[in-house]
C-alpha positions in Angstrom: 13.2 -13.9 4.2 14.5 -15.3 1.1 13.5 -13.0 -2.0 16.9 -11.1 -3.1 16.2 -10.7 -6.8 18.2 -8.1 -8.9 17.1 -5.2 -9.6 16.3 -4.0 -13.1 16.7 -7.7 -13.8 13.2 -8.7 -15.4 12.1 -12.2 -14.2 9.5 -14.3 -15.8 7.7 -15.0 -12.4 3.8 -16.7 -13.7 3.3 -17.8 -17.0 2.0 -13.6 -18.8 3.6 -11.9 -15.2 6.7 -10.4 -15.4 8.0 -8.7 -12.8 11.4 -6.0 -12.1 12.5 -4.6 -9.0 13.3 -1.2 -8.6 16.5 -0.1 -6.8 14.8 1.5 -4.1 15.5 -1.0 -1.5 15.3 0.4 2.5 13.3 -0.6 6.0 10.0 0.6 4.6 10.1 -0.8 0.9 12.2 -3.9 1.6 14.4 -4.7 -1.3 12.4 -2.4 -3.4 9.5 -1.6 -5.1 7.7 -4.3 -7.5 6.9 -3.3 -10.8 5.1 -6.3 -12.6 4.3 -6.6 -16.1 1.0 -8.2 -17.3 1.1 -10.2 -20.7 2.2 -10.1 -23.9 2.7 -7.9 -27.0 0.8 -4.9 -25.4 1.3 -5.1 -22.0 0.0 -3.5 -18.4 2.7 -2.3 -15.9 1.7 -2.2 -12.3 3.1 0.1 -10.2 6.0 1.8 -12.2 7.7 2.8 -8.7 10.3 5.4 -8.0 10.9 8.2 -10.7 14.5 6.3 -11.5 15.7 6.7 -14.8 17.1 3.6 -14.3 14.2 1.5 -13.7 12.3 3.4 -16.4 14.9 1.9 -18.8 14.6 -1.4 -17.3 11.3 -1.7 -17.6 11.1 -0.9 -21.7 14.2 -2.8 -21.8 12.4 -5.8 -20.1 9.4 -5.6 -23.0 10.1 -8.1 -25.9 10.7 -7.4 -29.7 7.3 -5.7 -30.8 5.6 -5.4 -27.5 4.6 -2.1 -26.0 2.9 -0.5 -23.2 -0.6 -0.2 -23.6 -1.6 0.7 -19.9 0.1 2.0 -16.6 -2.0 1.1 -13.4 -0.6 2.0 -10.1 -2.3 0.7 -6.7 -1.8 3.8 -5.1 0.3 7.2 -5.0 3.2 7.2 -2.3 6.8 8.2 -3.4 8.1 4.5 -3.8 4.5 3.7 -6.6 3.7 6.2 -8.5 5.8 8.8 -10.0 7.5 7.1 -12.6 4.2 6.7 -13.9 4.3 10.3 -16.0 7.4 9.8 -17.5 6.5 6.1 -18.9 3.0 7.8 -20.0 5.2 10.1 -22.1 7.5 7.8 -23.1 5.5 5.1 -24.2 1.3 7.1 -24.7 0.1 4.6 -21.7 -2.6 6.1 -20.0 -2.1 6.2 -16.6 -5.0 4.3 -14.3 -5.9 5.1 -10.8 -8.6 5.2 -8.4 -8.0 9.3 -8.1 -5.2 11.5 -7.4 -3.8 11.5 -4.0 -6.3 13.0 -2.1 -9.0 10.6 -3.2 -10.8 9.0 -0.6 -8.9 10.5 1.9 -11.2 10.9 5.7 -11.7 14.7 5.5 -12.1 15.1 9.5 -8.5 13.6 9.4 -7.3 15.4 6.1 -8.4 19.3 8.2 -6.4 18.1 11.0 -3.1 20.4 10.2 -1.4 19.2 14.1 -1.7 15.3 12.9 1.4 15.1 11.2 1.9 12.0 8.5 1.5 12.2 4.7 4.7 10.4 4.8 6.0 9.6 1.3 2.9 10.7 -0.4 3.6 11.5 -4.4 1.6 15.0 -4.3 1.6 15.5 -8.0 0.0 12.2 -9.2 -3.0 12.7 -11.3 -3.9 9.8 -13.4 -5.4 10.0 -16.6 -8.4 7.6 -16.0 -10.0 7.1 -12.6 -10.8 3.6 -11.6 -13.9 2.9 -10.1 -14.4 0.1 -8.0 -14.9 -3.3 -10.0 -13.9 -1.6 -13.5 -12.5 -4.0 -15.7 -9.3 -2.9 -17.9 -8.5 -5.2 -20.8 -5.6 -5.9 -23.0 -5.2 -8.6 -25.8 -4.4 -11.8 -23.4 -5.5 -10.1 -20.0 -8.0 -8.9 -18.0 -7.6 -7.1 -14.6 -10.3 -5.9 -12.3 -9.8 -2.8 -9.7 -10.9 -3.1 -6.3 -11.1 0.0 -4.3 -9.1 -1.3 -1.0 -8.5 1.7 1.2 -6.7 2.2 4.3 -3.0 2.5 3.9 -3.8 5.1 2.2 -7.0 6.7 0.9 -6.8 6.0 -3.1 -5.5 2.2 -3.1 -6.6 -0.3 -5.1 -6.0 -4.0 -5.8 -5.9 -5.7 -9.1 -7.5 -8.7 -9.7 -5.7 -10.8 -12.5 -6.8 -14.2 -13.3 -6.6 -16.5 -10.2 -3.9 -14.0 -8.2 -4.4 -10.3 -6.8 -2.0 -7.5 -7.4 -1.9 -6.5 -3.3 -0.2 -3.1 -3.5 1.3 -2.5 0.3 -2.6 -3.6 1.6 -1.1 -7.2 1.7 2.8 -8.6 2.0 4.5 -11.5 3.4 7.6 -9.7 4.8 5.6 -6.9 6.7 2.4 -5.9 8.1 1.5 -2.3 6.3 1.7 1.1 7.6 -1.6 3.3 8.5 -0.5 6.2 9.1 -3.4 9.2 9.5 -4.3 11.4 7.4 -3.7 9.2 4.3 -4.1 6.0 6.3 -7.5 5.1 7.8 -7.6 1.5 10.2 -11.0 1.3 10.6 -11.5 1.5 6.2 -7.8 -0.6 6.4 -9.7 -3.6 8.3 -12.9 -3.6 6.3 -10.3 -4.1 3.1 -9.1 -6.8 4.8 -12.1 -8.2 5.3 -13.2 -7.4 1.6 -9.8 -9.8 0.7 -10.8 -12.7 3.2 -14.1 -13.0 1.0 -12.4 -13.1 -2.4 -11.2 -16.4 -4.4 -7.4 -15.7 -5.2 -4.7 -17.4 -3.4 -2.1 -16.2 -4.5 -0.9 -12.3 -3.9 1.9 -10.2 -5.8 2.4 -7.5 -3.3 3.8 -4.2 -3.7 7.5 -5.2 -1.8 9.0 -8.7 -1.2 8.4 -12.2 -2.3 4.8 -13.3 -3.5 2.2 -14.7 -0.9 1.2 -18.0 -1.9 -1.5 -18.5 1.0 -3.2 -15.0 0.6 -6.1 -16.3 2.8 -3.9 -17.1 5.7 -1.9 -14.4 5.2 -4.6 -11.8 5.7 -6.0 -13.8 8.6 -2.4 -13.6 10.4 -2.5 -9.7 9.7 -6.0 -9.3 10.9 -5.9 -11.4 14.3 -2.1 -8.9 14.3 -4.4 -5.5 14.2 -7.0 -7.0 16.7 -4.0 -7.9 19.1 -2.5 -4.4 18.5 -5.6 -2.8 19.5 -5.9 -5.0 22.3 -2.8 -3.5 23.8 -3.8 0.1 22.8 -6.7 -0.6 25.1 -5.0 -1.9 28.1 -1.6 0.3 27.7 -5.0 3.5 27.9 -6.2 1.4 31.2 -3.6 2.3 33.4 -3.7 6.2 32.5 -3.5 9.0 29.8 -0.1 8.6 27.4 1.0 9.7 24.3 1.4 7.8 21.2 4.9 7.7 21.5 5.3 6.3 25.0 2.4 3.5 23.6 4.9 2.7 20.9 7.6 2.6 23.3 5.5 -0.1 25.6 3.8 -1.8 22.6 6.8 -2.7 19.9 9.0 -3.8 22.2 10.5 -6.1 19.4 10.4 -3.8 16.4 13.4 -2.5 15.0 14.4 1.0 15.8 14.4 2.2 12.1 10.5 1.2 12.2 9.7 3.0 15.6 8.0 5.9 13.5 6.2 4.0 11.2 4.7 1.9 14.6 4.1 5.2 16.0 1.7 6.3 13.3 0.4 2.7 13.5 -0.5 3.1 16.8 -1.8 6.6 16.1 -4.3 4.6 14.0 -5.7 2.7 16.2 -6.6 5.6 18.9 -8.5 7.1 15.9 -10.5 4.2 15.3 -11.0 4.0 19.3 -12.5 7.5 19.2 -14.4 6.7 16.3 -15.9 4.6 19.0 -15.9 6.6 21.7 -13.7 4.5 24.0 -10.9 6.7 24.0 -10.7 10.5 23.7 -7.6 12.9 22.9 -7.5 15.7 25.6 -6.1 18.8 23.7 -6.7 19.4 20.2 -5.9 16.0 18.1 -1.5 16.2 17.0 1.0 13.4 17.1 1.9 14.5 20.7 -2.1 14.8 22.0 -2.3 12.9 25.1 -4.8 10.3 25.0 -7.4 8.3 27.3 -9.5 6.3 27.8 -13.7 6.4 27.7 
């Protein structure tokens, strides 16, 4: 895909949207995180990203002669998000915005599983200083940006709507499909986000890594006909007899990239969750990343 941009370069990407790249590139975050900032004079910064002294510096140092930072919103609290988000509060008196620290909105059947596994990457810490709730509208002097409560890659994400474009977070990118990875991660609440984005006006998506999606509607449709075509294989792989997560990985991503094995693995992890919310599958010990599984 062609989106190399610099990091801690800022680049003047909409007319009010600018956005820098954090230098956190690697096979789950791309080239890195996107931190975009949102108009003029006092401005909102989305998703501040890794806690990189370098990146902090690049973001003030991207901000204009008498412009300031009047808000901090991040879409949700993994490692790669949110914790630069205290240290810009500090530095600059921006109150940090979120829908709820990071076990907000979590499933808690799946949260008082302690044999699951996952919570990969998840910023423990985070507490924001303002909880979003779904549909609040945050205003600055030449922008307005509304929070929608989208979860499923992880429990407390949200997407910002912002004229005629939506700030995706990791719900929606071009380069990827996202990770669901239980207990942060929830398919069944993942696909009725999607679903929630099909319905909405905006086009045109900044997502959380890689290049901006310019057909946001038939980007979510290609995702969702993906995640029905994953779980179609779930279900027949569980046909021919009990298995294991890993050994569906290994017979379902046969084209993935080894580096991305264990993020497919708790992908596919999802999807027997949202089976067994069903009842058409069933683990057969206690539910852990090694459970065997089959089907009902």
């Amino acid at each position: 895909m062609d989106f190399d941009p610099v990091p801690g370069h800022p680049e003047q990407i909409a007319p009010g949207l600018r956005r820098v790249l954090a230098p956190n590139p690697s096979p789950m975050t791309f080239r890195g995180t996107n931190t975009y900032i949102v108009g003029h004079g006092a401005v909102a910064v989305i998703d501040p990203g890794p806690n990189d002294p370098a990146h902090r510096a690049a973001i003030l140092g991207a901000l204009g002669p008498g412009e300031r930072v009047s808000h901090i919103l991040v879409t949700h609290s993994h490692v790669d998000h949110s914790p630069l988000a205290r240290p810009l509060a500090r530095e600059t008196g921006a109150p940090v915005l979120a829908y709820g620290d990071s076990a907000a909105g979590r499933r808690p059947d799946l949260a008082a599983l302690s044999g699951l596994g996952g919570g990969e990457g998840v910023d423990a810490d985070f507490t924001p200083d303002r909880t979003l709730a779904d549909g609040a509208v945050v205003t600055g002097a030449d922008w307005q940006i509304t929070a929608l409560h989208t979860p499923g890659h992880m429990g407390n994400h949200m997407c910002f709507a912002w004229r005629d474009a939506l700030f995706s977070g990791d719900h929606v990118m071009g380069w990827a499909s996202s990770m669901v990875s239980p207990p942060d991660g929830d398919l069944a609440a993942f696909m009725a986000s999607l679903d929630r984005l099909a319905a909405r006006a905006e086009r045109t998506l900044y997502p959380g890594h890689g290049a901006p999606v310019d057909d946001g509607p038939a980007r979510i449709a290609e995702l969702t006909a993906h995640r029905r075509a994953r779980r179609a294989q779930v279900l027949a792989a569980l046909a021919q007899g009990p298995t294991t997560p890993a050994a569906l990985t290994h017979a379902i991503y046969t084209d993935v990239a080894p580096a991305l094995l264990g993020a497919a693995q708790r992908n596919v992890l999802a999807h027997l969750i949202e089976l067994a919310d069903e009842n058409r599958a069933a683990p057969m010990a206690e539910m852990a990343a090694s459970t065997r599984w089959k089907a009902l």
